[in-house]
C-alpha positions in Angstrom: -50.4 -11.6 -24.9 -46.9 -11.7 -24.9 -47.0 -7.5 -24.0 -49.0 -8.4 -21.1 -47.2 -10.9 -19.7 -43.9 -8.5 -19.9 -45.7 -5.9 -17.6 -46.9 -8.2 -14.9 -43.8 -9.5 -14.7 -42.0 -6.5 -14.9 -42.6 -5.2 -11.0 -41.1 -8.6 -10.0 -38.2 -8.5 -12.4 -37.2 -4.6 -11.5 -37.3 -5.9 -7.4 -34.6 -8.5 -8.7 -32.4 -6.2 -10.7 -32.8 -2.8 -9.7 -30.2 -1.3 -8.4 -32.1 0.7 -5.9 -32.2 -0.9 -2.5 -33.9 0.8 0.8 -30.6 2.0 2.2 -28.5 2.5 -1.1 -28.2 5.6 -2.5 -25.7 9.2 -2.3 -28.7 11.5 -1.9 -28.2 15.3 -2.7 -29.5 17.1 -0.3 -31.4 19.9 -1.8 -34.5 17.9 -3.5 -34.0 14.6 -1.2 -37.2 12.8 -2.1 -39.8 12.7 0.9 -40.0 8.9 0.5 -36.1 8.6 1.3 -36.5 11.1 4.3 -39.2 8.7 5.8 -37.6 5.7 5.2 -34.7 7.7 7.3 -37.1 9.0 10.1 -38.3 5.2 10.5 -35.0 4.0 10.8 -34.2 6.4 13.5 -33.0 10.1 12.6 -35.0 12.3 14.9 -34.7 15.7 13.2 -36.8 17.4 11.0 -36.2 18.1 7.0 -35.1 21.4 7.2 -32.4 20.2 9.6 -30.2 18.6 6.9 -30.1 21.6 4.1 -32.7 24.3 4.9 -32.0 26.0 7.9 -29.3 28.1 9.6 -28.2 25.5 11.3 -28.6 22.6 8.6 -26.0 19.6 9.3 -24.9 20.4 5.8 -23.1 24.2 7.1 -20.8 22.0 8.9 -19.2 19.4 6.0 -17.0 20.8 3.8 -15.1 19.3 0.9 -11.2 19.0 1.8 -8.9 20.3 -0.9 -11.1 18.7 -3.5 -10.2 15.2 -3.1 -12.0 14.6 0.5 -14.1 15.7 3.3 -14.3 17.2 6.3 -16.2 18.3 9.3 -16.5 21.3 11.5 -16.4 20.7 15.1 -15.7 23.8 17.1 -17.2 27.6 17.4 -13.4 28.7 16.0 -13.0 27.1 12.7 -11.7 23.6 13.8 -12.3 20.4 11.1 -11.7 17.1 11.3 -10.4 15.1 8.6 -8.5 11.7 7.8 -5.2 11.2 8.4 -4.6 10.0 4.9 -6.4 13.6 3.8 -3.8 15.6 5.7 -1.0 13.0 4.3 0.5 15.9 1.9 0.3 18.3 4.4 2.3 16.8 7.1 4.9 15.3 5.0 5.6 18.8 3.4 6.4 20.1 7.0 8.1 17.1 8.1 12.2 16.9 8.0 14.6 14.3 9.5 15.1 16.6 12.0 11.3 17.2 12.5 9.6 14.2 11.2 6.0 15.2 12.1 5.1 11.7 9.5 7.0 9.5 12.0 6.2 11.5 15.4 3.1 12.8 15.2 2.6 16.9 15.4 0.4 19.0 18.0 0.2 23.1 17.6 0.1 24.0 21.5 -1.6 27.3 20.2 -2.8 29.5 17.0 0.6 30.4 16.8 2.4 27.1 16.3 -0.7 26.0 14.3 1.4 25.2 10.1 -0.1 26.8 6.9 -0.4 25.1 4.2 0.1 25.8 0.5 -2.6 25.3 -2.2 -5.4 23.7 0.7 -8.6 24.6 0.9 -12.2 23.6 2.1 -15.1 24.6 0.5 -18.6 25.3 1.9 -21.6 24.5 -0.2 -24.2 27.7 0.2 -27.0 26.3 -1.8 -27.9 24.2 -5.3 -30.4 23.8 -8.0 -31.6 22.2 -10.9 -30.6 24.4 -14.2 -31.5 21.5 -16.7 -34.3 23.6 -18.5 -31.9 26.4 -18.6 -29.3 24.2 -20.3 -32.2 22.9 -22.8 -33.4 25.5 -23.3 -30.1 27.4 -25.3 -30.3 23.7 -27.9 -27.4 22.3 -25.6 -28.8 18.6 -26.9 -28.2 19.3 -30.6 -24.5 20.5 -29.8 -21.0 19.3 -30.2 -19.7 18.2 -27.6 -17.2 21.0 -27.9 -20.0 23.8 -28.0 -21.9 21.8 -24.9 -18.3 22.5 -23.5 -18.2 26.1 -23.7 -22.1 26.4 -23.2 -21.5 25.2 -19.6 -18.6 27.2 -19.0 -20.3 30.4 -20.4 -23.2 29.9 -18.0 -20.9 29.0 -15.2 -19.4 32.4 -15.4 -22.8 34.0 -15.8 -24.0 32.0 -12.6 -20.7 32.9 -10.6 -21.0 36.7 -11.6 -24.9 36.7 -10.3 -23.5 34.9 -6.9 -21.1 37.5 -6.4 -23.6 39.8 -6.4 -24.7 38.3 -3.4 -21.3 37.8 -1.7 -18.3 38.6 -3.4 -16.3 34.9 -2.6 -18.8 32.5 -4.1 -18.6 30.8 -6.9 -20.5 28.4 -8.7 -19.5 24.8 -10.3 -21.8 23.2 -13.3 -22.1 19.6 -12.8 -23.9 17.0 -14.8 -26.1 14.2 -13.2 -27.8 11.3 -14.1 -24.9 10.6 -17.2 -25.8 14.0 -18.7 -29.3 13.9 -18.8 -29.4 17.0 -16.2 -27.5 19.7 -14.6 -27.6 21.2 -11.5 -25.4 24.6 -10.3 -23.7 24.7 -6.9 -22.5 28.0 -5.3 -19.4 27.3 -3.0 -17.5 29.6 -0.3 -13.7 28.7 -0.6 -11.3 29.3 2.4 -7.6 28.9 1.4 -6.1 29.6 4.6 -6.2 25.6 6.6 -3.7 25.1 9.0 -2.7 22.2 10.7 -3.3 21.4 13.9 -2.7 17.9 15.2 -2.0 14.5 13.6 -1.2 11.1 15.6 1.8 9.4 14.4 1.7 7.7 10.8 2.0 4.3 13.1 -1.4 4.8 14.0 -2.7 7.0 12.1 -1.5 4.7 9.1 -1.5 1.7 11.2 -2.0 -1.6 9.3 -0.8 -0.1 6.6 -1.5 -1.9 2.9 -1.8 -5.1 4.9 -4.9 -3.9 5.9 -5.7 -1.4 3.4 -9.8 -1.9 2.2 -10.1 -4.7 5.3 -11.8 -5.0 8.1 -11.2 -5.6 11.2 -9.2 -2.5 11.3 -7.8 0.0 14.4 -6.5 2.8 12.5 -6.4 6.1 14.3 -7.4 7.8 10.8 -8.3 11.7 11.5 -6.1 15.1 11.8 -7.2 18.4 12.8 -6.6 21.7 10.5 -8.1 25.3 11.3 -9.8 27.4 9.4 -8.7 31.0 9.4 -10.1 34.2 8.2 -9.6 37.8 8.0 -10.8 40.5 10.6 -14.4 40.3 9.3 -14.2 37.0 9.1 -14.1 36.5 5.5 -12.4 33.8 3.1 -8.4 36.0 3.2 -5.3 34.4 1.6 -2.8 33.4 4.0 -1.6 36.3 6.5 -0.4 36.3 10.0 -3.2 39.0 10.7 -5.2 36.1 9.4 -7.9 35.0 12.8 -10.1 31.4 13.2 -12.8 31.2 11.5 -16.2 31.8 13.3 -18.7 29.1 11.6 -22.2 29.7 11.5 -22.8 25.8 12.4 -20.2 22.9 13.5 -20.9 19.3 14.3 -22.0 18.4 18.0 -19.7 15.6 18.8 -20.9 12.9 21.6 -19.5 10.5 23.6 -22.4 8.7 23.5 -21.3 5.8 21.1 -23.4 3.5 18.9 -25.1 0.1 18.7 -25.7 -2.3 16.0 -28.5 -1.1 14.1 -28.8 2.6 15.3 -29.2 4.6 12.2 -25.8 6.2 11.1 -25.8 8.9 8.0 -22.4 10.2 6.5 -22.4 13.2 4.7 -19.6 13.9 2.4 -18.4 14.5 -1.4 -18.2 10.9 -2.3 -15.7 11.2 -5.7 -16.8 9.4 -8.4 -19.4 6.1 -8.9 -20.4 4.4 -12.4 -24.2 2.5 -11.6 -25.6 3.2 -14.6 -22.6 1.4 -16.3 -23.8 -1.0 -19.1 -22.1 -4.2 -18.8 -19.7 -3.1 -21.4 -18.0 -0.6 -19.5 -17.8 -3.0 -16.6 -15.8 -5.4 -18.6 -13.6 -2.2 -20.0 -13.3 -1.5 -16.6 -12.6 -5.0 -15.4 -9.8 -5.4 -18.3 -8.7 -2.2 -19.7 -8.6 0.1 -16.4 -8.6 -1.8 -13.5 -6.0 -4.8 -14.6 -3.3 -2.2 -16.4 -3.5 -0.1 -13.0 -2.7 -3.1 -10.7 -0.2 -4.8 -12.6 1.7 -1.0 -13.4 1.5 0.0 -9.6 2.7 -3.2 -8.2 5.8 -2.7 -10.5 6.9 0.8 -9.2 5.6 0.1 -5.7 8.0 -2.2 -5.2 11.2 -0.4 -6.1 9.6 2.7 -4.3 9.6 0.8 -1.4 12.9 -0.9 -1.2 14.2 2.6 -1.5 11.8 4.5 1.5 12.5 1.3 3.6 16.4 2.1 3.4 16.5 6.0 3.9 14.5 7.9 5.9 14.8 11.3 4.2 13.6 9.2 0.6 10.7 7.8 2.7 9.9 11.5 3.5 9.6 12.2 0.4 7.6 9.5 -1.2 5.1 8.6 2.2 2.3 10.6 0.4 3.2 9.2 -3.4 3.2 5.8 -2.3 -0.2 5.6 0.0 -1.9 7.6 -3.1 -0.2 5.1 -5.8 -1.2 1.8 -3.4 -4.9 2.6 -2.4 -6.3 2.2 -5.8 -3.7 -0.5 -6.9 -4.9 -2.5 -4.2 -9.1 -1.2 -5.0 -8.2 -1.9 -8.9 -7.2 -5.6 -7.2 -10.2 -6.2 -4.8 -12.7 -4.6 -7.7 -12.0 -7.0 -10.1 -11.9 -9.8 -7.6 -15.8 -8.4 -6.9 -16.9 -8.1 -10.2 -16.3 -11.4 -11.3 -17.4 -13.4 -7.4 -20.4 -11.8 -7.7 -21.4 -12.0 -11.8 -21.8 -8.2 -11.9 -21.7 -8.7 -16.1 -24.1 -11.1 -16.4 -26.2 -9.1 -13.5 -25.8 -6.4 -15.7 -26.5 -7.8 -18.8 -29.5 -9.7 -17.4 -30.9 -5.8 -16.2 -30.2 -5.0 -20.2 -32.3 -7.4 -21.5 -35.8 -5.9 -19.4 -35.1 -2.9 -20.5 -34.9 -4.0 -24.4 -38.2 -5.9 -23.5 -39.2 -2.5 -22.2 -38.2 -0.7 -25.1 -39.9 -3.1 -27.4 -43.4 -2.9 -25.4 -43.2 1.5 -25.4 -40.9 2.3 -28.0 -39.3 4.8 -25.5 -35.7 5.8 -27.4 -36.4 3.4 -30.2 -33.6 4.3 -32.6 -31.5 5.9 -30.0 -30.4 3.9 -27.7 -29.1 0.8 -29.5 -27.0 -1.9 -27.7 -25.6 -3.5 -30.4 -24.3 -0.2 -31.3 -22.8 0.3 -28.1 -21.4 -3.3 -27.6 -19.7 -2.3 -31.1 -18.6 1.2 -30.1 -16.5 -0.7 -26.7 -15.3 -3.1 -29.0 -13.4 -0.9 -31.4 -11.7 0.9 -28.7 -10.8 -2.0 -26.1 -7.1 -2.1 -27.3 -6.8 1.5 -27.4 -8.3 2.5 -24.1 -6.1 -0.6 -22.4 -2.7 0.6 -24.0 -3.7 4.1 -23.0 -4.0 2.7 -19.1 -0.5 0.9 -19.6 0.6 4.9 -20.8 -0.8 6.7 -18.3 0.5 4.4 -15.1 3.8 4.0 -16.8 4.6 7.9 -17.8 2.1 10.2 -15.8 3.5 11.4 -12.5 6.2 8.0 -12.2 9.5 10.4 -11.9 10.5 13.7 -12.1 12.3 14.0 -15.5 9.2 12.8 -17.2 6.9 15.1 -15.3 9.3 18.0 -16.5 9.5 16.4 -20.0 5.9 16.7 -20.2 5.3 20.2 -18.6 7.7 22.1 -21.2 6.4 20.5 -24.3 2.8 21.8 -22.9 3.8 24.5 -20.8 5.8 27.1 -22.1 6.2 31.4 -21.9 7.1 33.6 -25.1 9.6 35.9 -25.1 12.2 37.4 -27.6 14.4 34.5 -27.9 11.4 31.5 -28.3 9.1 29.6 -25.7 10.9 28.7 -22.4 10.0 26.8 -19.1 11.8 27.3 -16.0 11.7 25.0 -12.9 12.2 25.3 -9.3 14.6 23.5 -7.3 12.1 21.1 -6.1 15.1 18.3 -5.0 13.2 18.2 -1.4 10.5 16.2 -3.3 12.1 13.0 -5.1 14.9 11.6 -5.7 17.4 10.6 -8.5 18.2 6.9 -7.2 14.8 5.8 -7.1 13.1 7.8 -10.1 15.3 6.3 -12.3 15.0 2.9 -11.1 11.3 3.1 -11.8 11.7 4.6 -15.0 13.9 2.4 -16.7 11.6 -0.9 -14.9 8.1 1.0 -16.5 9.8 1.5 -19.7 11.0 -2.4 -20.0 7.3 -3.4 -18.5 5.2 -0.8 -20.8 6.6 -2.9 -24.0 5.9 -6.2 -22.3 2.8 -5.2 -22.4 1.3 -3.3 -25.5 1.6 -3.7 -29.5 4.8 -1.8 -31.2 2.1 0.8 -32.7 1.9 2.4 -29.4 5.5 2.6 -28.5 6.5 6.1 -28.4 9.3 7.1 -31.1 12.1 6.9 -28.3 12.0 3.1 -28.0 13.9 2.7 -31.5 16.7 5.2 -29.9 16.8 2.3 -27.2 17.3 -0.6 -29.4 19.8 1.4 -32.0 21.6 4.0 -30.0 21.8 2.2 -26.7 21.8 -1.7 -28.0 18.9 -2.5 -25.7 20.2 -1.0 -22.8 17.9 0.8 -20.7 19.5 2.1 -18.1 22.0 3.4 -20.2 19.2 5.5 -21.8 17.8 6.7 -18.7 21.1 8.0 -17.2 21.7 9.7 -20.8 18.5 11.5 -20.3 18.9 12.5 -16.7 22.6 13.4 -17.0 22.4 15.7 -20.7 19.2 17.0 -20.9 19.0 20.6 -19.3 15.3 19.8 -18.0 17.4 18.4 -14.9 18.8 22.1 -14.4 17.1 24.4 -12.0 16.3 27.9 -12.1 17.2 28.6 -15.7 15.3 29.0 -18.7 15.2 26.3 -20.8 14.2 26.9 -24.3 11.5 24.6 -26.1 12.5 25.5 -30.1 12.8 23.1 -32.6 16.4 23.7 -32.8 16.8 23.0 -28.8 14.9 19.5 -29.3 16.7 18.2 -31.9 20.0 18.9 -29.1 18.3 17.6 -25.7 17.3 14.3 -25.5 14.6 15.3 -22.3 13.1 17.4 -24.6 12.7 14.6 -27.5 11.8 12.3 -25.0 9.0 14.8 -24.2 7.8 15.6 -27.2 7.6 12.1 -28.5 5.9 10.9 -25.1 2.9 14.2 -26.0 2.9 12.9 -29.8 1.9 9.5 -28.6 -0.3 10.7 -25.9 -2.4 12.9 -29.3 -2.3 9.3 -31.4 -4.1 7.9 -28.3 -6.6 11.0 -28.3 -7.2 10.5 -31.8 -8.0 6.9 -31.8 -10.3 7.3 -29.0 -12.2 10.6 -30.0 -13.4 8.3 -33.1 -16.1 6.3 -30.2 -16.1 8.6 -27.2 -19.0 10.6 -27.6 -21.0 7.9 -29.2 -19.9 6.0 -26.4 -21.0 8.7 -23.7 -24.3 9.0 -25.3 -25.6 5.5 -25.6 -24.6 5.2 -21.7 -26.9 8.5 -21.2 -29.5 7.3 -23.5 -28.9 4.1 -21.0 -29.5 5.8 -18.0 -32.4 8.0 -19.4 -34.1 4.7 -20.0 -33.9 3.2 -16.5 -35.0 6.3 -15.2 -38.1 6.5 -17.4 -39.0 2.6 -17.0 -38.6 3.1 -13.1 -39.9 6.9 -12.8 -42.0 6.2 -9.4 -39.0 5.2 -7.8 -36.9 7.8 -6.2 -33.0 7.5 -7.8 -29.7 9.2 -6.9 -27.0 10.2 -9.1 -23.9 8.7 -9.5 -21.2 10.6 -7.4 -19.6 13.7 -9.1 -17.8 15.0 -6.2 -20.6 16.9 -4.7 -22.2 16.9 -1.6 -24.2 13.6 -0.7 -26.0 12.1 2.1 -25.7 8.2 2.5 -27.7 6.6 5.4 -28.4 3.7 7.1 -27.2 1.5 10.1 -24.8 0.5 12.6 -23.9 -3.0 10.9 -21.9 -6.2 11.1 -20.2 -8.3 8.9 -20.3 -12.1 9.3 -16.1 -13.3 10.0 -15.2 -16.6 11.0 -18.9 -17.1 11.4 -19.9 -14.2 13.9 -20.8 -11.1 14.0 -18.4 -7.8 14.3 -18.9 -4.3 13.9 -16.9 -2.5 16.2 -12.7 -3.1 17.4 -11.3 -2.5 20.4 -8.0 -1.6 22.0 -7.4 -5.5 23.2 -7.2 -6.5 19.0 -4.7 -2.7 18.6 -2.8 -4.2 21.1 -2.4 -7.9 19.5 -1.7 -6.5 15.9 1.1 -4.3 17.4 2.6 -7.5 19.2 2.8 -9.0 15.6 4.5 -5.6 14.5 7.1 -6.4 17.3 7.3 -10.1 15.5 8.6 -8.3 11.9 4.7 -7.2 10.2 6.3 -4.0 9.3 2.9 -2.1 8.6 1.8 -3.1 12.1 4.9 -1.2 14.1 4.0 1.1 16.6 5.8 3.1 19.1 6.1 1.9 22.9 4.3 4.8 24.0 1.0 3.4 22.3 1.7 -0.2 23.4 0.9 1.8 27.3 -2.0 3.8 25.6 -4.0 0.9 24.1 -3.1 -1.5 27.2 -4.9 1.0 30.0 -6.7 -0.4 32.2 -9.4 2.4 32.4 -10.0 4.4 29.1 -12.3 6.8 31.3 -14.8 9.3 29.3 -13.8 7.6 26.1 -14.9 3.8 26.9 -18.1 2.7 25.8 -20.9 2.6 28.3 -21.9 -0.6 27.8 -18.8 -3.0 26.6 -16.6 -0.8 29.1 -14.1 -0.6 26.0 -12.2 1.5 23.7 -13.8 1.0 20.9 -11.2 2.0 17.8 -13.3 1.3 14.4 -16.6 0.6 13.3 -19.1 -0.4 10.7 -22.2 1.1 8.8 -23.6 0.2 6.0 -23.7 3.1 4.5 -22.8 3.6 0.8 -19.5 5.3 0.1 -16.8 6.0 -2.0 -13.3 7.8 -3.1 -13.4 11.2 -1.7 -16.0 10.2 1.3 -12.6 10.0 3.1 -13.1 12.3 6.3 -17.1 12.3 5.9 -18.7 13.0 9.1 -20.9 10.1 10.9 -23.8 11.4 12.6 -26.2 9.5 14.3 -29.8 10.2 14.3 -29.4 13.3 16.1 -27.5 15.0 13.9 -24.3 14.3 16.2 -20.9 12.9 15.3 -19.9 9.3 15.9 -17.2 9.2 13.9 -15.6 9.8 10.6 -15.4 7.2 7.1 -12.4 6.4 5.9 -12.4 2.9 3.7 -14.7 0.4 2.3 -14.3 -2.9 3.2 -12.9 -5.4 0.7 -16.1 -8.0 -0.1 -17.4 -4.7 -1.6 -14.5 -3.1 -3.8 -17.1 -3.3 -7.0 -19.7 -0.9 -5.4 -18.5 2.0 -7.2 -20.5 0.3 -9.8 -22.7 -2.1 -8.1 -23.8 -1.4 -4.6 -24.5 -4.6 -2.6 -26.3 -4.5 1.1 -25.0 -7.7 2.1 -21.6 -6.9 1.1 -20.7 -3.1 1.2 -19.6 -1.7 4.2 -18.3 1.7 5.6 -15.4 1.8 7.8 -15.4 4.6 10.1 -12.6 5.6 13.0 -14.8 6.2 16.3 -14.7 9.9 17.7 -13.7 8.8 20.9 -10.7 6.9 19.5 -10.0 10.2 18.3 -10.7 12.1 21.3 -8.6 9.5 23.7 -5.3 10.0 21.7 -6.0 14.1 21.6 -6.1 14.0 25.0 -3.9 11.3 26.1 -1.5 11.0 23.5 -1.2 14.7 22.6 -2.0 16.5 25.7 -3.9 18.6 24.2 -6.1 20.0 26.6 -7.1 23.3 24.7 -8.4 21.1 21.6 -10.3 19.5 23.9 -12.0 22.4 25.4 -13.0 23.6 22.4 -14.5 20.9 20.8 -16.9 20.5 24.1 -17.9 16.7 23.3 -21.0 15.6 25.1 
């Protein structure tokens, strides 16, 4: 009786706590279930299957992942892609000088020529992908280490890679797991390393609001710049040469001027980073108090002395712009996560979710013995303390200041010759400075014992309390000032010998000793860990196998679709801004709200009285930013935003902050996407920049 009851109440109970919902989902592309491309067609897209993967000129040929860390879009017939203005940060700060402060001022190539390579950028195409889990299976990758699953997958990525060369000689092919490891799929990529840039608005707008308005909405940020894609003569993927030509795509983007509605459908297509829904409500609260909370409370700490120093000197601000927007976007998401997780009782959603599928388990005996949640609530248990000290570790010594970057590198990184192992460094001075990197390391060092046990202080600590009474300042200066990391150009030797001498070097080695303690205290539950979450996931899928599920994000291409959608502020409505609320923000900026200052020149843009092509039809408006619902994430910054043609509207750059927990918890009413309108875009090419050729070429509609 009671086994019946379960499984009529089961359909209701899966409605309630599924995590599916009509419009969730980061769909790959390849094997999109036909029930998902309905509900699509239904809700408005008017092209056929084939049109988003399949054929020649598949909506897909156009997106390309940007540098691996975000996306882009191809818009013209000669290699031009649109991308985020935070995407291109790195770019145009590297080119920017006092003299030529392209960050502050905005930068427009008048013509191929003037158009700025850039080192160690890329985009990559995705030619095709495919489902290799019976492959994988099939060599006993299940009964494996972890270690031999390891060099399984890269052995078969090589063999893949060599087979795709076969075809074309530069593709190559990633191994990714889905669905928490319980498959595999293989893409083939085409890489081109020669992106130049093109055009980016000023970092007033195309920054505007700054971390003010960082993961909020309503929002008038110009976010987009423009690189190029170049090729050689035959117009193949070429390292950079001046012989180098555009690139000739076999498909770009359509862009219209057209503009949007409330509910017409809207579809981004991107490489959406990384998501966790099929987290058990353990790893929530690890993420919730061991990730999340260490990050925040780190970041806020060197934020703030970063930017009393960028606010004082322009050439230090050149140098940290692109450290400080990468270190404050996911202090502030760490922030608004947390806040989400607990408004919305993610755990006890999650735990609730846990305790069907135990029912489940009970009534079919599906994993019985295997997946064990006592077991797992134990395994998170024993390495809470570990995995939160490891945060504090990470925020306070990974890639805070330059001596502890270099202190790291030569204990790691070394090259043989006669004399011992060595490490030479460039003269990178152009990227930090002394001032400030000390002033954050001696704050994390004072904050990183505030905040975990003495077992996880790193040998170098007791030099501090005996050799320098306490003082650390004094200890910082002693390492800056003696150790010969700090030299540049000249071999520094890594021996025994030369780190008993150079207190860098100590400091290194003891930093990479403690760093191993943590990897040993952690190995002892990470793979048990790992697999109860897959055994997890495997469950969900079997219990609700005539649904159609997506992966979790892995930073390959997805499709996320939907609507055109408000969210409810001050009790109405709003999905779109407009130049009127630019204009009002940058009155406040005039007022002293730093992070809304913006040059006169777009006080006269944004206050025109006719906005001509680029106004809406029907509100007679510039419309600036705009809302979908679509589901996103980290590294959708720069996805495309097509309508149901197959046209772009726009391109995503943030979440909104009501949804900051959707990496692991996506919620319709809540999660929004945040996407700068193309003809936003388009207005300050033309108007702002003058660029007249750009404009040609892109041929918007």
């Amino acid at each position: 009786m009671k086994k019946k009851l379960f499984w009529v109440l089961i359909p209701f109970l899966l409605f309630s706590f599924s995590s599916l919902r009509a419009d969730e989902g980061m769909w790959t592309l390849y094997n999109l279930p036909q029930a998902v491309f309905n509900q699509m067609k239904s809700e408005g897209f008017a092209l056929p299957y084939g049109a988003l993967y399949n054929n020649n000129d598949a909506i897909k040929n156009s997106v390309v992942s940007f540098s691996g860390y975000c996306s882009g879009v191809v818009v013209s017939p000669d290699g031009l892609v649109f991308t985020n203005h935070h995407c291109g940060f790195e770019a145009i700060r590297s080119h920017s000088t006092v003299e030529h402060d392209y960050m502050l001022n905005g930068f427009v190539a008048k013509n191929y020529a003037e158009e700025l390579p850039n080192k160690d950028m890329f985009v990559s195409f995705m030619i095709n992908q495919k489902d290799i889990t019976a492959d994988v299976m099939r060599l006993g990758f299940e009964a494996m280490s972890r270690k031999k699953q390891n060099a399984l997958l890269d052995s078969l990525q090589n063999a893949y890679t060599s087979e795709a060369k076969k075809q074309d000689s530069s593709y190559h092919v990633d191994i990714d797991a889905f669905y928490e490891g319980n498959r595999y799929y293989a893409t083939t990529y085409q890489d081109f390393t020669d992106l130049r840039l093109v055009f980016a608005v000023p970092k007033s707008m195309g920054k505007f609001g700054g971390d003010t308005d960082n993961w909020m909405w309503p929002r008038q940020t110009c976010d987009f710049s423009v690189f190029r894609i170049y090729a050689n003569k035959d117009n193949r993927p070429a390292p950079y040469s001046k012989d180098n030509v555009p690139y000739r795509p076999k498909h770009w983007a359509p862009v219209s001027l057209q503009g949007y509605k409330e509910g017409d459908f809207a579809m981004t297509m991107g490489y959406p980073g990384s998501t966790s829904r099929y987290l058990s409500s353990y790893g929530i609260r690890e993420r919730r108090d061991a990730l999340n909370a260490p990050r925040a409370q780190v970041r806020g700490v060197k934020q703030r002395i970063m930017a009393q120093h960028m606010r004082a000197d322009e050439a230090v601000r050149i140098k940290y712009d692109s450290k400080f927007a990468q270190s404050s976007n996911y202090w502030k998401n760490s922030i608004g996560m947390n806040k989400c997780i607990d408004s919305i009782g993610l755990i006890a959603q999650k735990q609730h979710y846990e305790t069907l599928i135990r029912a489940w388990q009970d009534s079919t005996g599906y994993l019985k013995g295997q997946l064990d949640f006592g077991e797992m609530a134990r395994f998170y248990a024993d390495r809470f303390e570990a995995r939160k000290a490891l945060m504090y570790f990470n925020e306070t010594f990974l890639r805070t200041n330059e001596l502890t970057d270099r202190a790291l590198k030569a204990i790691k990184t070394t090259i043989k010759d006669k004399k011992g192992r060595y490490i030479k460094f460039d003269d990178n001075r152009k990227q930090w400075d002394a001032a400030l990197d000390k002033e954050v390391q001696v704050a994390l060092l004072k904050n990183y014992r505030a905040h975990v046990e003495a077992k996880y202080l790193p040998a170098f600590y007791q030099t501090i309390d005996k050799k320098c009474h306490g003082d650390y300042e004094r200890y910082v200066d002693h390492l800056w000032e003696t150790s010969a990391l700090m030299t540049n150009g000249k071999r520094v030797y890594v021996t025994k010998q030369t780190i008993k001498k150079d207190a860098g070097l100590q400091y290194g080695e003891q930093l990479n000793a403690m760093r191993e303690q943590f990897n040993r205290m952690l190995n002892a539950t990470r793979d048990s860990i790992d697999e109860q979450e897959r055994l997890l996931c495997a469950a969900k899928l079997r219990m609700e196998e005539d649904m159609p599920h997506y992966s979790d994000a892995n930073f390959t291409m997805r499709l996320s679709y939907g609507q055109v959608e408000g969210i409810t502020l001050g009790g109405h409505s709003t999905y779109y801004t407009t130049a009127e609320s630019l204009v009002e923000k940058m009155k406040r900026g005039d007022n002293g709200v730093f992070d809304y200052k913006a040059e006169p020149v777009m006080h006269r843009l944004m206050d025109a009285t006719s906005f001509g092509p680029y106004a809406d039809k029907t509100t007679g408006k510039l419309q600036l930013c705009f809302l979908t619902n679509n589901d996103i994430t980290g590294g959708n910054s720069g996805s495309p935003i097509f309508n149901g043609k197959g046209q772009l509207i726009g391109l995503a750059f943030d979440g909104n902050w009501d949804s900051l927990s959707s990496d692991i918890n996506f919620d319709k009413r809540l999660a929004r996407c945040i996407g700068v309108d193309i003809r936003y875009m388009l207005y300050m090419i033309d108007k702002w920049g003058h660029a007249d050729h750009l404009l040609r070429e892109i041929n918007a509609q």
